[in-house]
MARTI-676961 format. One record per atom (N, C-alpha, C): residue number from 1; atom name; x, y, z. Coordinates in Angstrom, 1 decimal. Example, Ala and Ser with C-alpha at 12.3 -4.5 7.8 and 13.67 -1.06 7.14 Angstrom:
BEGIN
SITE, nr, atom, px, py, pz
SITE, 1, N, 13.2, -5.7, 7.8;
SITE, 1, CA, 12.3, -4.5, 7.8;
SITE, 1, C, 13.2, -3.3, 7.8;
SITE, 2, N, 12.8, -2.2, 7.1;
SITE, 2, CA, 13.7, -1.1, 7.1;
SITE, 2, C, 12.9, 0.0, 7.9;
//
This chain:
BEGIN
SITE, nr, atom, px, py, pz
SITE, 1, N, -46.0, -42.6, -48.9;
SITE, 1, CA, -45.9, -43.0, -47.5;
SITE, 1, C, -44.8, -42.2, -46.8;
SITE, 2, N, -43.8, -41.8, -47.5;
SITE, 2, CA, -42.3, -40.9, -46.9;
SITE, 2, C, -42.7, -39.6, -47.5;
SITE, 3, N, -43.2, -38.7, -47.1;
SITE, 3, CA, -43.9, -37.5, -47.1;
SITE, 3, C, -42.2, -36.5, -47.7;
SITE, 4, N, -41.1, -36.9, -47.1;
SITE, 4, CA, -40.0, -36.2, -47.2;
SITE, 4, C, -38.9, -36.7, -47.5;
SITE, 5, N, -39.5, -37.7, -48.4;
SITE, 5, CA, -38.1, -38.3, -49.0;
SITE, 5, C, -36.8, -37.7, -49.5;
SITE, 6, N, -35.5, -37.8, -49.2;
SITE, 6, CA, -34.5, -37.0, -50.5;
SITE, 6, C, -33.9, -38.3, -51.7;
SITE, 7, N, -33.6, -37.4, -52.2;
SITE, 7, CA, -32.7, -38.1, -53.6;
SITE, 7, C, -31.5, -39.0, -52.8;
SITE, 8, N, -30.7, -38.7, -51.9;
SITE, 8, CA, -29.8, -39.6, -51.4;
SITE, 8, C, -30.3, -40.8, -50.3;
SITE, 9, N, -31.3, -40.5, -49.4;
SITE, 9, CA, -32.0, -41.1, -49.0;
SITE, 9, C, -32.4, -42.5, -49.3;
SITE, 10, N, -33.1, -41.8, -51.1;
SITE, 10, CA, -34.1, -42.8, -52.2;
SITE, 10, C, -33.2, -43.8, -52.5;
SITE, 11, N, -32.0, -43.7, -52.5;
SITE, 11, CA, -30.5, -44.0, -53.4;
SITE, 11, C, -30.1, -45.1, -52.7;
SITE, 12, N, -30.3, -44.6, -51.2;
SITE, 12, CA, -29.5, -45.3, -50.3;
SITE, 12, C, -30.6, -46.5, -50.0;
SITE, 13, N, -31.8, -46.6, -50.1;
SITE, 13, CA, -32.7, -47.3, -49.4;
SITE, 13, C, -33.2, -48.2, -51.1;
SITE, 14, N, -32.8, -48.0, -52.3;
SITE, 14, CA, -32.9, -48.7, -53.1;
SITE, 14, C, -34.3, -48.2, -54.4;
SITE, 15, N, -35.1, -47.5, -53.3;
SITE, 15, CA, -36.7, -47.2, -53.8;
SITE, 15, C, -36.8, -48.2, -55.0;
SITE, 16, N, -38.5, -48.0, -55.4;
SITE, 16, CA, -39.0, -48.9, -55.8;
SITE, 16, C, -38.5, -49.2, -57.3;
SITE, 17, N, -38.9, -50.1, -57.7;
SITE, 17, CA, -38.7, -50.9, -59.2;
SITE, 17, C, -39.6, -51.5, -59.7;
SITE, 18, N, -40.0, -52.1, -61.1;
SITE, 18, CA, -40.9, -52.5, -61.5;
SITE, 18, C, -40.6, -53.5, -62.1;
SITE, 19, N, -39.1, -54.1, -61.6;
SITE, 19, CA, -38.6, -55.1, -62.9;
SITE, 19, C, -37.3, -55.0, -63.6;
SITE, 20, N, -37.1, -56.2, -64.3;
SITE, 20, CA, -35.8, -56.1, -65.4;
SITE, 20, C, -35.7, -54.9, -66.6;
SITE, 21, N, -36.8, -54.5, -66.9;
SITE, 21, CA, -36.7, -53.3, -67.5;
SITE, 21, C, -37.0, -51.8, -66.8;
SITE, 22, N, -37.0, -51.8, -65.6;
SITE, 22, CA, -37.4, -50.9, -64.4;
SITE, 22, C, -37.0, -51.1, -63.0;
SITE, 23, N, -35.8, -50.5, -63.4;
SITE, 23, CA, -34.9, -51.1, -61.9;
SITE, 23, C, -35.6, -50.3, -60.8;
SITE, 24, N, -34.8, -50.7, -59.7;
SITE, 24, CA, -35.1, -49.4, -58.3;
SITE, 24, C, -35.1, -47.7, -59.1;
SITE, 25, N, -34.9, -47.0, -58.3;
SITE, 25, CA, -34.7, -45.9, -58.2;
SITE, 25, C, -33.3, -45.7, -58.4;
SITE, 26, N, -32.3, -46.5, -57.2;
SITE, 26, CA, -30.9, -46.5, -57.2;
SITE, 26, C, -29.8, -47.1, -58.4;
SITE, 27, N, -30.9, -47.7, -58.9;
SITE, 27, CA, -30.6, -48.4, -60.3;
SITE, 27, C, -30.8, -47.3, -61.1;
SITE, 28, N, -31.0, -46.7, -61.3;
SITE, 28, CA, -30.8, -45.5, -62.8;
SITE, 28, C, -29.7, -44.6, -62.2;
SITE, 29, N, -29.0, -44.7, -60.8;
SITE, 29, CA, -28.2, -43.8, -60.4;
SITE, 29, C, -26.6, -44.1, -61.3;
SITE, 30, N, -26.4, -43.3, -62.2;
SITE, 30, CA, -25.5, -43.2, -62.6;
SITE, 30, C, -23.9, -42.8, -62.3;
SITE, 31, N, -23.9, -41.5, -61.5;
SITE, 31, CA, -22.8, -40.7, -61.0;
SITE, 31, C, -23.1, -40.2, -59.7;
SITE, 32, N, -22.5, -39.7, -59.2;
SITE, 32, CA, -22.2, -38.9, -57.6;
SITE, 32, C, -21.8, -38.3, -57.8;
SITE, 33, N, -21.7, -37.1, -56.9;
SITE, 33, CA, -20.8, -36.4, -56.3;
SITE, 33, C, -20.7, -35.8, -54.8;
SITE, 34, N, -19.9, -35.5, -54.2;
SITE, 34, CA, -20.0, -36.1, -52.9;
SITE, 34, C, -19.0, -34.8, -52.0;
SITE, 35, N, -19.0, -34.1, -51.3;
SITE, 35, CA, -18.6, -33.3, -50.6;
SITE, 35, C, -18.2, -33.9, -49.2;
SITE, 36, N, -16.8, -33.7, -49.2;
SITE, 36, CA, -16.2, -34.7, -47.8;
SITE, 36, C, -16.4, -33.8, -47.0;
SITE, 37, N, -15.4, -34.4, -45.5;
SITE, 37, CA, -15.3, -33.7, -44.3;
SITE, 37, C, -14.3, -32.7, -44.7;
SITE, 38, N, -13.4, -32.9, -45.8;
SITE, 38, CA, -12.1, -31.4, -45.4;
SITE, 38, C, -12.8, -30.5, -46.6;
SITE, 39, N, -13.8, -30.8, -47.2;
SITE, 39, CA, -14.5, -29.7, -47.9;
SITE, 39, C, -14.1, -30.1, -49.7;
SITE, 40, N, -13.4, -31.2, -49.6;
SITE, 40, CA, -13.6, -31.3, -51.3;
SITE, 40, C, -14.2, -32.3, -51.8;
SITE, 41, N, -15.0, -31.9, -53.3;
SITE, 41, CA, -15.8, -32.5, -54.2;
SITE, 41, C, -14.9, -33.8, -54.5;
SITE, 42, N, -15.9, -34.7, -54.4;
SITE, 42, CA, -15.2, -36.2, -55.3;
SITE, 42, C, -16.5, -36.4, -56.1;
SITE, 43, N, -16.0, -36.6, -57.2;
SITE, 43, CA, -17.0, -37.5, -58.2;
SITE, 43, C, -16.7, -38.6, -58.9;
SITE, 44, N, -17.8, -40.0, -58.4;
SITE, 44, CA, -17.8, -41.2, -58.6;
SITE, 44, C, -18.8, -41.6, -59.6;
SITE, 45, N, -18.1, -42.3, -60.6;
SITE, 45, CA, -19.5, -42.8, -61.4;
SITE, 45, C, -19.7, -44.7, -61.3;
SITE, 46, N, -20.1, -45.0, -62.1;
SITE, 46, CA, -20.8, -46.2, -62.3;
SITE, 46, C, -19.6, -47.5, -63.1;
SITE, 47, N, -18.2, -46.7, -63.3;
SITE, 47, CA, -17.3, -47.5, -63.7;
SITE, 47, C, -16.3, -47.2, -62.4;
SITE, 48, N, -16.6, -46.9, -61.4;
SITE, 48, CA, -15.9, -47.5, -60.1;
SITE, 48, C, -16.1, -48.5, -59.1;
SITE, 49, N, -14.9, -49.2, -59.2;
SITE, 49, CA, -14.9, -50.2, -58.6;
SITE, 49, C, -16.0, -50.6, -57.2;
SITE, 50, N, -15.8, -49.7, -56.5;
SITE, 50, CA, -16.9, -49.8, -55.5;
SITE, 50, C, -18.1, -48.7, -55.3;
SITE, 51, N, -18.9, -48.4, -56.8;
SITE, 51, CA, -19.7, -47.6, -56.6;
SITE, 51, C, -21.0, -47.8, -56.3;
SITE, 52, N, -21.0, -49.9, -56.3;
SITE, 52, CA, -22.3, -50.0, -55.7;
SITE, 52, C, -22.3, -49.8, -54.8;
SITE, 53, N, -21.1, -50.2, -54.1;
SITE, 53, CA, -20.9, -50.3, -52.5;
SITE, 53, C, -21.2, -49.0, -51.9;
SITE, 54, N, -21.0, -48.0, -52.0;
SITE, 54, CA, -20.5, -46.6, -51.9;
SITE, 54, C, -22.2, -45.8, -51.8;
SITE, 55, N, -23.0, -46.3, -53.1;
SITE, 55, CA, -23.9, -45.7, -53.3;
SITE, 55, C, -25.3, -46.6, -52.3;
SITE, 56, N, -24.6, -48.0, -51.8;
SITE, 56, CA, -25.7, -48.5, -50.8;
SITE, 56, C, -25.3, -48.2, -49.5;
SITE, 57, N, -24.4, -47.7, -49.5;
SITE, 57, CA, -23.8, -47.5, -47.9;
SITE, 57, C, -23.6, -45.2, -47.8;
SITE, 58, N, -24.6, -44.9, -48.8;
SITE, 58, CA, -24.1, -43.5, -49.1;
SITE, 58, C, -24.0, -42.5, -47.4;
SITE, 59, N, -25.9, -43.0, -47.4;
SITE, 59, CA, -26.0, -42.3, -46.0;
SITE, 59, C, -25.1, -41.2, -45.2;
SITE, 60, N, -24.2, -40.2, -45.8;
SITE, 60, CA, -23.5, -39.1, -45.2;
SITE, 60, C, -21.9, -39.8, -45.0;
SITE, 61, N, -22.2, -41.4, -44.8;
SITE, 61, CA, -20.5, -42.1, -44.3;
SITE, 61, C, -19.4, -41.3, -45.4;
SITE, 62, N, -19.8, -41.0, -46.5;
SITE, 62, CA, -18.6, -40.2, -47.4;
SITE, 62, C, -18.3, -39.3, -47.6;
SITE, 63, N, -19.7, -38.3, -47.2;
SITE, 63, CA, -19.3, -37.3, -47.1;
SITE, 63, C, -21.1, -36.9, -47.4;
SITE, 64, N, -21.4, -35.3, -48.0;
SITE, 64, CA, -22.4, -35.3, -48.2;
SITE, 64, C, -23.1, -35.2, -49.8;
SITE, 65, N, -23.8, -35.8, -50.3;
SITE, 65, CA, -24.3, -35.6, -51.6;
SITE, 65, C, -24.7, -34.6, -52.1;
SITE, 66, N, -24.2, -33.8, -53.2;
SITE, 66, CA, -24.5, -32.8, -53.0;
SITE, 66, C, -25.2, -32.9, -55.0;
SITE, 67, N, -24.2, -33.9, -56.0;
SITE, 67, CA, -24.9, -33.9, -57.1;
SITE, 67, C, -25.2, -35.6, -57.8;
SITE, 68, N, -26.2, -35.8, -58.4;
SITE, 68, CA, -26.1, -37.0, -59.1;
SITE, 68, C, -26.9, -36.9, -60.3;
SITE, 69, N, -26.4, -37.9, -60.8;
SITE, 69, CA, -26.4, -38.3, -62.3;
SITE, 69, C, -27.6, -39.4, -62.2;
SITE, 70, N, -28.3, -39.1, -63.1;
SITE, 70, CA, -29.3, -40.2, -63.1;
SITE, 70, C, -29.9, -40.8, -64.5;
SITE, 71, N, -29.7, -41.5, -64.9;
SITE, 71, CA, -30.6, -41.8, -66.4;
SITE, 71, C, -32.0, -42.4, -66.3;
SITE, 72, N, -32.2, -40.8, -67.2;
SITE, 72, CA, -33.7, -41.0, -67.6;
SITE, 72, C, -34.2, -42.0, -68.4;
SITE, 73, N, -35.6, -42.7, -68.3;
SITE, 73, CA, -36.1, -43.5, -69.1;
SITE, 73, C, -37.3, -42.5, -70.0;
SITE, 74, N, -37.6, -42.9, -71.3;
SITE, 74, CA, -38.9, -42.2, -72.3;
SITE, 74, C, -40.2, -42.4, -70.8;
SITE, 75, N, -41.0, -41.7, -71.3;
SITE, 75, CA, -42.5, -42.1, -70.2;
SITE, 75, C, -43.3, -43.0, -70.4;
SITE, 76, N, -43.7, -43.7, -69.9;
SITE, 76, CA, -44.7, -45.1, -70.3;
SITE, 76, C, -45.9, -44.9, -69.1;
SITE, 77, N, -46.5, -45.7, -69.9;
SITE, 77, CA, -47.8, -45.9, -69.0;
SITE, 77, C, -47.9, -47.1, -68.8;
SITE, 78, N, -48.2, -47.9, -67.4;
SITE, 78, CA, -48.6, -49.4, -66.8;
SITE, 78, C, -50.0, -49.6, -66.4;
SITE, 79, N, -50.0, -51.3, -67.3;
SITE, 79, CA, -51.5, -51.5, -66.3;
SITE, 79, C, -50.8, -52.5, -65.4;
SITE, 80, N, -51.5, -52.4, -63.8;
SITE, 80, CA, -50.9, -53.2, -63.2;
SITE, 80, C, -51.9, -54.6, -62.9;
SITE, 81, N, -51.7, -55.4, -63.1;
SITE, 81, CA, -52.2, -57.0, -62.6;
SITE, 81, C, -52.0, -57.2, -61.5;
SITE, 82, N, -52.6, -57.2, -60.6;
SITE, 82, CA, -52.0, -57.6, -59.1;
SITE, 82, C, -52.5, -59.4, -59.0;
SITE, 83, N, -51.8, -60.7, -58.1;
SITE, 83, CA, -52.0, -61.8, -57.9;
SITE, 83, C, -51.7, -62.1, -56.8;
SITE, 84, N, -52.2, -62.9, -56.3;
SITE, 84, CA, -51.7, -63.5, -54.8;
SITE, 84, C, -52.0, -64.9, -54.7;
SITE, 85, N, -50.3, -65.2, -54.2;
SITE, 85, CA, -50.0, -66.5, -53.7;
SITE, 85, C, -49.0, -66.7, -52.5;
SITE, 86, N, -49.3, -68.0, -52.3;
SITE, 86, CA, -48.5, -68.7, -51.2;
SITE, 86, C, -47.3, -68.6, -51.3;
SITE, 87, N, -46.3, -68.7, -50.5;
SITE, 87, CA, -45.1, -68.7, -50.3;
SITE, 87, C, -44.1, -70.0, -51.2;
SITE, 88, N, -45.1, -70.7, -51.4;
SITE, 88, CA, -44.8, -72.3, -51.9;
SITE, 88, C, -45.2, -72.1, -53.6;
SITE, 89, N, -46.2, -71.4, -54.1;
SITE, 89, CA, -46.4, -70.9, -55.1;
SITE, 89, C, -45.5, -70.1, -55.9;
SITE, 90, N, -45.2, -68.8, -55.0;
SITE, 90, CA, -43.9, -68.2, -55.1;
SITE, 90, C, -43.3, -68.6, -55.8;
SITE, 91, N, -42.4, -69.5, -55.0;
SITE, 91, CA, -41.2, -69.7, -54.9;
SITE, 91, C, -41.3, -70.8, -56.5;
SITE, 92, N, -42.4, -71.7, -56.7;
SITE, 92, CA, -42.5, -71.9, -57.7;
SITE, 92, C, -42.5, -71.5, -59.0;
SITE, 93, N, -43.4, -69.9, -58.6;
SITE, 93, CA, -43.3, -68.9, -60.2;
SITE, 93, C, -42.3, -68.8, -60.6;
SITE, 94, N, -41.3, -69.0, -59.0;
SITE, 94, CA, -39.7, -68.2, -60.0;
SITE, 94, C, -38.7, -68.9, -60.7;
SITE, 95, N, -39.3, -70.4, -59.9;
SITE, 95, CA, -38.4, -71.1, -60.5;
SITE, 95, C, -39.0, -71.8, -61.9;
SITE, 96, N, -40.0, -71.3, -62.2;
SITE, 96, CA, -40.4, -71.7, -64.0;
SITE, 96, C, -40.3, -70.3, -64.6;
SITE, 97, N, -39.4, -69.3, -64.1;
SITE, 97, CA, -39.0, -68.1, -64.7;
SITE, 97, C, -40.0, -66.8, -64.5;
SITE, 98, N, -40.7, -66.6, -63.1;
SITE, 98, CA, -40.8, -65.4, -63.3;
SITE, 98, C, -40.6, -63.7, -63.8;
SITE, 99, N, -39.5, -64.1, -63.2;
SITE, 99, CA, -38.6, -62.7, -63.3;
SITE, 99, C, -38.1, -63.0, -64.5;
SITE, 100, N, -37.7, -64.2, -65.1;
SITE, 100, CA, -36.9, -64.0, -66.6;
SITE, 100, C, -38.3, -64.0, -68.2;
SITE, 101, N, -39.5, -64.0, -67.9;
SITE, 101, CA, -40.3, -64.1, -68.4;
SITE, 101, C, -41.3, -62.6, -68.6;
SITE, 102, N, -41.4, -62.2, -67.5;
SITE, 102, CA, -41.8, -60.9, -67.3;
SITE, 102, C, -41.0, -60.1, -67.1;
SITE, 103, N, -40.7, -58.7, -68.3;
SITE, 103, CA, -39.8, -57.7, -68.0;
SITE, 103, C, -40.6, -56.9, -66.7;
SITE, 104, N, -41.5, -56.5, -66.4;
SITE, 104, CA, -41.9, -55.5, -65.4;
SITE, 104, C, -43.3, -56.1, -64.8;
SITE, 105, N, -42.0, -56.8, -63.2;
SITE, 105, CA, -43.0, -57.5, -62.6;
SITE, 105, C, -42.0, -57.5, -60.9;
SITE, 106, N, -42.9, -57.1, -60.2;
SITE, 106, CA, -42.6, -56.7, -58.7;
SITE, 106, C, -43.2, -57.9, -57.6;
SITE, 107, N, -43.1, -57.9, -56.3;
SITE, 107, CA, -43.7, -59.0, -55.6;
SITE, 107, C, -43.4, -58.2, -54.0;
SITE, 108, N, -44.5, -58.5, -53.4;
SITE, 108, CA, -44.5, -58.3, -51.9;
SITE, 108, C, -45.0, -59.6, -51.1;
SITE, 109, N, -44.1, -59.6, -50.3;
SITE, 109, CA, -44.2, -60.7, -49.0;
SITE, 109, C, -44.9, -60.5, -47.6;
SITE, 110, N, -45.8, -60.6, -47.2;
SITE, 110, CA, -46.2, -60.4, -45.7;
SITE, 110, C, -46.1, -61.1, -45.1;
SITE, 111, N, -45.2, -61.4, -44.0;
SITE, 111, CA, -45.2, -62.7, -43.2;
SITE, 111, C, -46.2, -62.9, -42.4;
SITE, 112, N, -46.5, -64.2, -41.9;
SITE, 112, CA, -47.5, -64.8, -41.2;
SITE, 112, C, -47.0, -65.4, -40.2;
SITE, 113, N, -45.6, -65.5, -40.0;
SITE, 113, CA, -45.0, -66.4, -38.8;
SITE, 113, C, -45.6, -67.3, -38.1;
SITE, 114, N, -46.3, -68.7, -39.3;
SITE, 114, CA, -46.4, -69.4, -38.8;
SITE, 114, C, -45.8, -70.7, -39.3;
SITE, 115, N, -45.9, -71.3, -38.7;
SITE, 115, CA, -44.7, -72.7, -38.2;
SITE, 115, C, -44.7, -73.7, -40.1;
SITE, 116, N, -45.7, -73.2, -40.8;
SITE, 116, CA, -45.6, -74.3, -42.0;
SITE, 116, C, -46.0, -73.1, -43.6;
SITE, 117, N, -46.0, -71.8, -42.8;
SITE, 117, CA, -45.7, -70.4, -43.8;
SITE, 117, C, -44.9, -70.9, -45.2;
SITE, 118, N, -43.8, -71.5, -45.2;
SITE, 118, CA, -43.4, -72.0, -46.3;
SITE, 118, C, -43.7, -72.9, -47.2;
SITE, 119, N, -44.6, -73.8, -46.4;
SITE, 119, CA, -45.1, -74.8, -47.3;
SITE, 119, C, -46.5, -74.8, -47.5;
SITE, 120, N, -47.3, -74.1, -46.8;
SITE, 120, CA, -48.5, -73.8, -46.6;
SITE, 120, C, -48.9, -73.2, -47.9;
SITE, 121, N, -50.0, -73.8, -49.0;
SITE, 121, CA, -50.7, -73.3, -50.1;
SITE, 121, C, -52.3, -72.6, -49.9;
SITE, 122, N, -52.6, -73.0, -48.6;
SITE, 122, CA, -53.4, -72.0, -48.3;
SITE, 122, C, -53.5, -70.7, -47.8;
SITE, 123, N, -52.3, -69.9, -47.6;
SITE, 123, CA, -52.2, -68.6, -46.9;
SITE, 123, C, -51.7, -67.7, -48.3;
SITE, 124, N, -52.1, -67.2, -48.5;
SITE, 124, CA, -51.6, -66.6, -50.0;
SITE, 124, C, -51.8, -64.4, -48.9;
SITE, 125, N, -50.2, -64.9, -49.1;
SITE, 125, CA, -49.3, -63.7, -48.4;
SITE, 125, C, -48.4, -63.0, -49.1;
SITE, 126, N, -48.4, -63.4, -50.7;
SITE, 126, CA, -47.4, -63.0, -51.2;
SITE, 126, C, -48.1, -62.3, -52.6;
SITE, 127, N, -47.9, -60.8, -53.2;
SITE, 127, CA, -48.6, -60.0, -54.1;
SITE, 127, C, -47.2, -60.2, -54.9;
SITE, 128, N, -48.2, -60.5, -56.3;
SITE, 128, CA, -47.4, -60.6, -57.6;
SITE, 128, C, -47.8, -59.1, -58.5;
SITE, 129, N, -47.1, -58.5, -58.4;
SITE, 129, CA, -47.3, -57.0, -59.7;
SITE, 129, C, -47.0, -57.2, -60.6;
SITE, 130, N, -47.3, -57.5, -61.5;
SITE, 130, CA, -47.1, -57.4, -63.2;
SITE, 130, C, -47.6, -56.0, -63.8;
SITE, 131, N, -46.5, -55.7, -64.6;
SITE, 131, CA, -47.2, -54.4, -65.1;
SITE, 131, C, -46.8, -54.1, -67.0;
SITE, 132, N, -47.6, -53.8, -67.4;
SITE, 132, CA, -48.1, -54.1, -68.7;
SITE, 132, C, -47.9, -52.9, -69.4;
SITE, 133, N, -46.9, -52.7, -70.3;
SITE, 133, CA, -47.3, -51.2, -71.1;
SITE, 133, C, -48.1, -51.5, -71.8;
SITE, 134, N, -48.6, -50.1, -71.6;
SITE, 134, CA, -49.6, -49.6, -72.9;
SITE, 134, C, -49.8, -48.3, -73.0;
SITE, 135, N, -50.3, -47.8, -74.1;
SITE, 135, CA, -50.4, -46.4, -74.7;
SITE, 135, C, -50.8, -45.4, -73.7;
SITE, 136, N, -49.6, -44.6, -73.8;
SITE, 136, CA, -49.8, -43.3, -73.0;
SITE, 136, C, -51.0, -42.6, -73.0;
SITE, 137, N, -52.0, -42.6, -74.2;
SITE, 137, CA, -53.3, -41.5, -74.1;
SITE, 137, C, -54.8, -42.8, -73.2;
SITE, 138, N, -54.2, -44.1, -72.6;
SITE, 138, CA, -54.7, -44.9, -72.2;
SITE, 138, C, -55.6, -44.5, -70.4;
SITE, 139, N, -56.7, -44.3, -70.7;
SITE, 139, CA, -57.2, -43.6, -69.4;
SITE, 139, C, -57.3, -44.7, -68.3;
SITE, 140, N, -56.8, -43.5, -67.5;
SITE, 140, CA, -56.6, -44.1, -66.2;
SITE, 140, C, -57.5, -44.9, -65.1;
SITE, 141, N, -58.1, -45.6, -65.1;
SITE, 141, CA, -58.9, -46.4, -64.6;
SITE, 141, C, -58.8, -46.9, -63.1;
SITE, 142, N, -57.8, -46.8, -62.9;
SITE, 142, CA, -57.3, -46.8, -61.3;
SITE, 142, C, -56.7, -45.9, -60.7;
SITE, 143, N, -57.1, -44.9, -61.3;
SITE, 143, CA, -56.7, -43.9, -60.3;
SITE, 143, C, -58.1, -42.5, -60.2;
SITE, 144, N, -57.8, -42.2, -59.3;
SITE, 144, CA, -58.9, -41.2, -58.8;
SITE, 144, C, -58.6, -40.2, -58.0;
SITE, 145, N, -58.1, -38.7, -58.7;
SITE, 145, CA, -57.5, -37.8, -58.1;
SITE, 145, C, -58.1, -37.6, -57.0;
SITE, 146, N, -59.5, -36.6, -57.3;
SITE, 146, CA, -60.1, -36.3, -56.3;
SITE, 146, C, -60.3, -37.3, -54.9;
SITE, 147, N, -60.2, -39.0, -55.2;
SITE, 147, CA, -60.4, -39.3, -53.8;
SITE, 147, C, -58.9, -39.1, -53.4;
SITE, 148, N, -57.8, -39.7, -54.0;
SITE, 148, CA, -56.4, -39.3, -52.9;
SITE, 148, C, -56.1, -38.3, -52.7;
SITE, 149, N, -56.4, -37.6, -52.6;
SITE, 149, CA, -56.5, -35.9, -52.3;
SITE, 149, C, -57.2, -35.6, -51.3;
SITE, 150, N, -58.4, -36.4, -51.3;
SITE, 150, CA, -59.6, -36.4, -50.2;
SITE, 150, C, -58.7, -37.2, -48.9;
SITE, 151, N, -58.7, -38.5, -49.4;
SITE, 151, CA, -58.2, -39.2, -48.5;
SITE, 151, C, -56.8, -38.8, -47.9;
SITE, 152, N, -55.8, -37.8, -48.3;
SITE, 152, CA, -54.7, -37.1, -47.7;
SITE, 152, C, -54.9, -36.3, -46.9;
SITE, 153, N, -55.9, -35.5, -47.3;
SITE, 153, CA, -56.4, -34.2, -46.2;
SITE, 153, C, -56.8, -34.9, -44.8;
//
């Protein structure tokens, strides 16, 4: 959907994650390095004090990015389960341990702004992603080049 994303951008805005074993994007961000206004390199890693701070607030305030360190993960392959629930459901899954139960499991919220949205078990506004490894030679079943390709043009 960001046709032109950059790497500091991605960093700064968190990008996506899949979970406790698949952080953001900004979560594998290891090191910096950063080009001030009087023209010198500073390089920050991940054992300074304020390098979350630093690296969520990067946006040019430090200067400009010019290298980073990132750790790589091996390649996997996911199947994704998608679910939908209420807000009231929700908030239930998590407190019987969603997030501590499922290593790679994401969730979107769409508000409804209406007056009982929280308590309401009939409005199911809220997508649960669970994502499942399995074997990389595992064909792809939801995906279909030729149509998003079609559908881009």
């Amino acid at each position: 959907l960001i046709p032109y994303v950059t790497v500091a951008g991605l960093i700064a805005a968190g990008g996506h994650g899949t979970g406790r074993k698949q952080p953001s994007f900004a979560g594998l961000v290891r090191g910096a390095t950063f080009l001030t206004e009087g023209g010198k390199e500073v390089h920050i890693d991940d054992t300074h004090p304020d390098f979350a701070t630093i690296m969520g607030a990067n946006n040019g305030l430090f200067g400009i990015m010019v290298d980073v360190d990132i750790e790589c993960i091996p390649a996997k392959k996911m199947q994704l389960v998608m679910e939908r629930r209420s807000v009231a459901e929700f908030m239930e899954d998590i407190e019987n341990g969603l997030f501590l139960r499922d290593d790679y499991v994401s969730a979107m919220y769409v508000p409804t702004y209406l007056p009982d949205e929280m308590t309401n078990t009939g409005v199911e506004n809220v997508v649960i992603m669970r994502y499942k490894p399995v074997p990389l030679d595992t064909y792809d079943v939801n995906h279909n080049q030729s149509t998003t390709e079609f559908s881009q043009e």
